[in-house]
PLY file of the C-alpha trace (Angstrom):
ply
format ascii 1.0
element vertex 171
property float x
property float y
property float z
element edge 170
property int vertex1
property int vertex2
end_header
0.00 0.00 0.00
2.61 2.78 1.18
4.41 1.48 -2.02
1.72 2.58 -4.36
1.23 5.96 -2.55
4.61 6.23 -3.12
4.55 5.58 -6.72
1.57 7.84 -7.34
2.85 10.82 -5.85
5.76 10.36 -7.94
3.96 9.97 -11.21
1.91 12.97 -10.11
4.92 14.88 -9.51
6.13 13.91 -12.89
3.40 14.42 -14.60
2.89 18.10 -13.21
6.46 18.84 -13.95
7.88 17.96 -17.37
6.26 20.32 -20.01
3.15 22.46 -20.36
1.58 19.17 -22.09
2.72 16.72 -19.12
2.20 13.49 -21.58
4.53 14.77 -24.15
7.89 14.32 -24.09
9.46 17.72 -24.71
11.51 18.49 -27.86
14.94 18.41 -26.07
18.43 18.57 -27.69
20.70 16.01 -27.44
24.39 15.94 -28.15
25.43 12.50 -28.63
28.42 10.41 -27.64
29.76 10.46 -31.12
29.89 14.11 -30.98
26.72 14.55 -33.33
23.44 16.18 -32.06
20.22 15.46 -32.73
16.47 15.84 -30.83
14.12 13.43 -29.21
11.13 14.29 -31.48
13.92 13.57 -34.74
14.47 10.07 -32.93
10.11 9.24 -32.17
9.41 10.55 -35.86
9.46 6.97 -37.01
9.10 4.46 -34.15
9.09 4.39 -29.82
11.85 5.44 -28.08
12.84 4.06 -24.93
14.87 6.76 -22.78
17.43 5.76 -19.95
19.36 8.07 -17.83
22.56 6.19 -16.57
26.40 6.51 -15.25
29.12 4.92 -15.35
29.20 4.72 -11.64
25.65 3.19 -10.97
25.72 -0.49 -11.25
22.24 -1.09 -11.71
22.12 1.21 -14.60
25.11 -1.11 -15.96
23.04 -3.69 -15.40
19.66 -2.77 -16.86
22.14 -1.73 -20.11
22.45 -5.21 -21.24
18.60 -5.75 -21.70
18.00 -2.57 -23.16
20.50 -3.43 -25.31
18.84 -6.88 -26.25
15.17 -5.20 -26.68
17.07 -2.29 -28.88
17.78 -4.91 -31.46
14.84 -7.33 -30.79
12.52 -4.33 -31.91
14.10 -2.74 -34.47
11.83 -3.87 -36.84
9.32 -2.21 -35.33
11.40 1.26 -35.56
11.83 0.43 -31.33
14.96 2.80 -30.41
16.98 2.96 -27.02
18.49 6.44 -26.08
20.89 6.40 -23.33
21.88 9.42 -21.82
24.76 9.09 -20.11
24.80 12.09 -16.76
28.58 11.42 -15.87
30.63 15.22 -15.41
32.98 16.30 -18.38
35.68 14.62 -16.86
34.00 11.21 -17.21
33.60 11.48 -20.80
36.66 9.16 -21.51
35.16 6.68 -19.36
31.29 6.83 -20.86
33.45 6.03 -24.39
35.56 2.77 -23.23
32.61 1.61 -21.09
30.35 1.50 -24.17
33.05 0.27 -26.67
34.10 -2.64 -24.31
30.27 -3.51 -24.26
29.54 -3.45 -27.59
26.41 -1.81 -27.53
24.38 -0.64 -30.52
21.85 1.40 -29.05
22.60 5.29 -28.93
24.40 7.45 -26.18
23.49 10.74 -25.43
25.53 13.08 -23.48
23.97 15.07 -20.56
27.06 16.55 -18.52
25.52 19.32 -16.80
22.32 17.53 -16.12
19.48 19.71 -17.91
18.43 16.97 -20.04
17.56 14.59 -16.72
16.16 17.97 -14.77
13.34 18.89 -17.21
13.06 14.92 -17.82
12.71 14.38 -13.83
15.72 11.61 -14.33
18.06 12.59 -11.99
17.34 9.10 -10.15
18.97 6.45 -12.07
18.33 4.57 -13.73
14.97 6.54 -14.95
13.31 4.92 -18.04
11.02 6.82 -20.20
9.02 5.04 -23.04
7.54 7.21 -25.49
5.50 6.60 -28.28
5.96 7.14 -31.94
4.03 10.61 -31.95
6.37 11.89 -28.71
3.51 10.96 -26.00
5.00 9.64 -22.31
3.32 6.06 -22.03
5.40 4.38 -19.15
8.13 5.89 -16.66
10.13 3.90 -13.96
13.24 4.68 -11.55
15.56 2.00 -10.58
16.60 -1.84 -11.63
16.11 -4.69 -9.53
16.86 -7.76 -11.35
13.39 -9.43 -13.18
12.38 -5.81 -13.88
13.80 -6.55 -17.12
10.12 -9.02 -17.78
8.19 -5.57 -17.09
10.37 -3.51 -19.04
10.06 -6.01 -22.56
6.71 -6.23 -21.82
5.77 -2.76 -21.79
7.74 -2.17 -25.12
5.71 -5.16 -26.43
2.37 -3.70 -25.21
3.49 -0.23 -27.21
4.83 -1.88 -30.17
1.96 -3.91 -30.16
-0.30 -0.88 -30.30
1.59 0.52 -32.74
1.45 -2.72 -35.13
-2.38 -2.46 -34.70
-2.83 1.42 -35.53
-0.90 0.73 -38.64
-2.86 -2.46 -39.52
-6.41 -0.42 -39.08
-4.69 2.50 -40.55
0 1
1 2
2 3
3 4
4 5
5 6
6 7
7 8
8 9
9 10
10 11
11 12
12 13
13 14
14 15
15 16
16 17
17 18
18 19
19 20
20 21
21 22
22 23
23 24
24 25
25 26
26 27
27 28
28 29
29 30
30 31
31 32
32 33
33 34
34 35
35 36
36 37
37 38
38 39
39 40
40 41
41 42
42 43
43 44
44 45
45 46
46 47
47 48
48 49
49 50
50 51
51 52
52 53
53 54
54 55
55 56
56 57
57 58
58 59
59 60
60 61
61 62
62 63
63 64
64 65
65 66
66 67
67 68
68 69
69 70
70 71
71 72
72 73
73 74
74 75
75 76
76 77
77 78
78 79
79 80
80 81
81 82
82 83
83 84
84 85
85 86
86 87
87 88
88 89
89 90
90 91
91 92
92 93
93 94
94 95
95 96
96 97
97 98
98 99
99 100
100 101
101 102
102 103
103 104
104 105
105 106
106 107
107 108
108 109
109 110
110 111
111 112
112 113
113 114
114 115
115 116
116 117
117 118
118 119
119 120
120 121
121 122
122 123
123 124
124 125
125 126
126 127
127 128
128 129
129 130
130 131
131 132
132 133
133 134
134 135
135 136
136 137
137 138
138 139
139 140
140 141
141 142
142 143
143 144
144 145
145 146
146 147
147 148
148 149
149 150
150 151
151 152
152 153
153 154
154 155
155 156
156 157
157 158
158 159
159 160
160 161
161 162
162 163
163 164
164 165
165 166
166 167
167 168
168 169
169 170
């Protein structure tokens, strides 16, 4: 019980705080790893986007990173992206880059230094993942990784993609 009061004055305090249209994801630039920029609308235009804010000092984000990985290449069929936005200081950029290349990952890496990107996104707890749908609209948020979350996080990228798959079939 005092879990889900918990969790519902968090959403509400989400909600109420990330744009003037709390269920859309704002149109935030994004510089990433590579040193190219680009926006989170450019990366919803043509599929979901999964958003993860992450260091290279928090081991459950490390850990989460491996699935997210996984479902960013399970799903790219359905245009499924993962953006992870990496909130280590300037200093730690040297680190974000040999982290990632030892792990091989494929999805992308977005740089957020000075932390604006996680403050308007309320993701200064990490991990924080954001799912948002193809037309930028907030469908799912959750802080932390225990491990099994993993089940809830596929499955809520199924339910969306699933959606998605349907609207295009009726459509």
């Amino acid at each position: 019980m005092k879990k889900n009061v918990l969790r519902l004055l968090f959403i509400a305090s989400v909600t109420f705080g990330i744009d003037s249209n709390p269920n859309f994801i704002p149109d935030l630039k994004i510089r990433m790893l590579d040193g190219s920029k680009t926006t989170i609308h450019e990366l919803v235009q043509d599929g979901p986007l999964m958003i993860d804010f992450w260091a290279t000092w928090c081991v459950p984000c490390k850990k989460v990173m491996k699935f997210l990985n996984e479902y960013h290449q399970e799903f790219e069929k359905e245009k499924f992206k993962v953006l992870m936005i990496n909130t280590d200081s300037p200093r730690s950029v040297s680190k974000v880059k040999s982290y990632v290349r030892s792990q091989e990952y494929k999805f992308f890496i977005g740089m957020d230094p000075n932390k604006s990107i996680s403050k308007k996104l309320n993701g200064l707890v990490m991990p924080t993942l954001i799912l948002v749908d193809k037309g930028g609209e907030v469908v799912w948020r959750h802080q932390g990784y225990l491990p099994g979350e993993e089940v809830e996080i596929k499955n809520q990228i199924q339910i969306l993609v699933n959606k998605l798959k349907e609207k295009n079939d009726e459509g």
